[in-house]
C-alpha positions in Angstrom: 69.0 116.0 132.0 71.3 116.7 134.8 69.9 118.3 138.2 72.0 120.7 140.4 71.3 119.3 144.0 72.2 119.9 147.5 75.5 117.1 147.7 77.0 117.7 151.6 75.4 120.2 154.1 77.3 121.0 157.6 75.2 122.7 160.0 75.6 125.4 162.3 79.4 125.3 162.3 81.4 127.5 164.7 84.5 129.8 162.8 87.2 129.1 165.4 89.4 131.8 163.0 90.3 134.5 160.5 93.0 134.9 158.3 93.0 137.6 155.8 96.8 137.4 154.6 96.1 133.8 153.6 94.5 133.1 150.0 90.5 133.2 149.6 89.2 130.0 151.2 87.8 128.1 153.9 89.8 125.8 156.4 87.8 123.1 157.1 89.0 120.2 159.5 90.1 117.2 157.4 87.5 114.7 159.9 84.4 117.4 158.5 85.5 117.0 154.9 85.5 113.5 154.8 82.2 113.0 156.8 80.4 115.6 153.9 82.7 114.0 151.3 84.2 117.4 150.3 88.1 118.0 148.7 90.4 120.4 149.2 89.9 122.7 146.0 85.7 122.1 146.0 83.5 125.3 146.0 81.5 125.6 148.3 78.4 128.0 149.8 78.6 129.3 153.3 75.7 131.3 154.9 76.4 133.2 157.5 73.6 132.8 160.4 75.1 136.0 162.7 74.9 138.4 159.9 72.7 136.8 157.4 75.9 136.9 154.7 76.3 134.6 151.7 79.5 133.6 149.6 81.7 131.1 148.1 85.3 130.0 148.4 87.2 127.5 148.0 88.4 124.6 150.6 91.2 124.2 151.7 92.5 120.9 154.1 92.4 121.8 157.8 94.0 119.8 160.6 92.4 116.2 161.2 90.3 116.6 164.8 91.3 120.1 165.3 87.3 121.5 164.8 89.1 124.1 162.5 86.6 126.5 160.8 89.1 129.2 159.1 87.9 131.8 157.0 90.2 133.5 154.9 91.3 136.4 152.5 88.9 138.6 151.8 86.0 136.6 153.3 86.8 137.5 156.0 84.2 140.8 155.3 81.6 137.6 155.4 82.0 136.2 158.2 84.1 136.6 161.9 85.5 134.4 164.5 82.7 132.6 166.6 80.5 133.5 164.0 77.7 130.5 163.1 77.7 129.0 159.5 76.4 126.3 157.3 78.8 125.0 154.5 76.9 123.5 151.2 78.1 122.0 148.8 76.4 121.1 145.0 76.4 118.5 143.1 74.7 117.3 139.4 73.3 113.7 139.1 70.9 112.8 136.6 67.3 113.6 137.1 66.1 109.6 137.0 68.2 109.8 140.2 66.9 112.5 142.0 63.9 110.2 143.6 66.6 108.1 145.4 68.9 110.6 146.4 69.4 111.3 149.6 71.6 114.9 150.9 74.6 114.2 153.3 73.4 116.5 156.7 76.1 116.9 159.2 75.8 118.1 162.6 78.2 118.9 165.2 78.9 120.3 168.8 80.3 124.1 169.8 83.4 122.9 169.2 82.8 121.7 165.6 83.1 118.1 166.4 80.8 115.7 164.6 77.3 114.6 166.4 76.5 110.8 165.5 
């Protein structure tokens, strides 16, 4: 049996913009992505901590070592410039798995850079 499981979580992210001509997404800064092993075209879960709001969207690539956070299209009713976030993103792995498992956790500065 499969298990659906918490893959990549980046915390307390800071939206550095809004777009809401551009297609329902999220821009997230190509260094972020790769550190939470997420693609461009992955869904992903965003909670909202400023106003307690949950969706999903779509990624999309954002500039390498910018600390991008852009939300866009209509999600931008979820969720404003300087707003805080979390990003999640699911996975399935078999159940004999789950004991060994381990999520990715991400953290990062006020400026969306990554904390080691």
């Amino acid at each position: 049996m499969m298990r659906s499981i918490i893959k990549s979580k980046i915390n307390r992210l800071t939206v550095t913009r809004t777009d809401l001509n551009f297609k329902d997404s999220i821009t997230i800064d190509e260094n972020l992505m790769d550190k939470a092993d997420i693609m461009e075209g992955d869904k992903v879960s965003i909670i909202n901590l400023s106003n307690d709001e949950r969706f999903e969207t779509v990624v999309v690539k954002g500039i390498r070592g910018t600390g991008v956070i852009g939300i866009n299209g209509s999600n931008v009713h979820y969720a404003q410039k300087d707003d805080t976030i979390i990003i999640l993103l699911y996975g399935h792995i078999p159940e004999e798995n789950l004991k060994s498992y381990k999520t990715k956790v991400i953290f990062v500065n006020m400026q969306n850079m990554i904390i080691e």
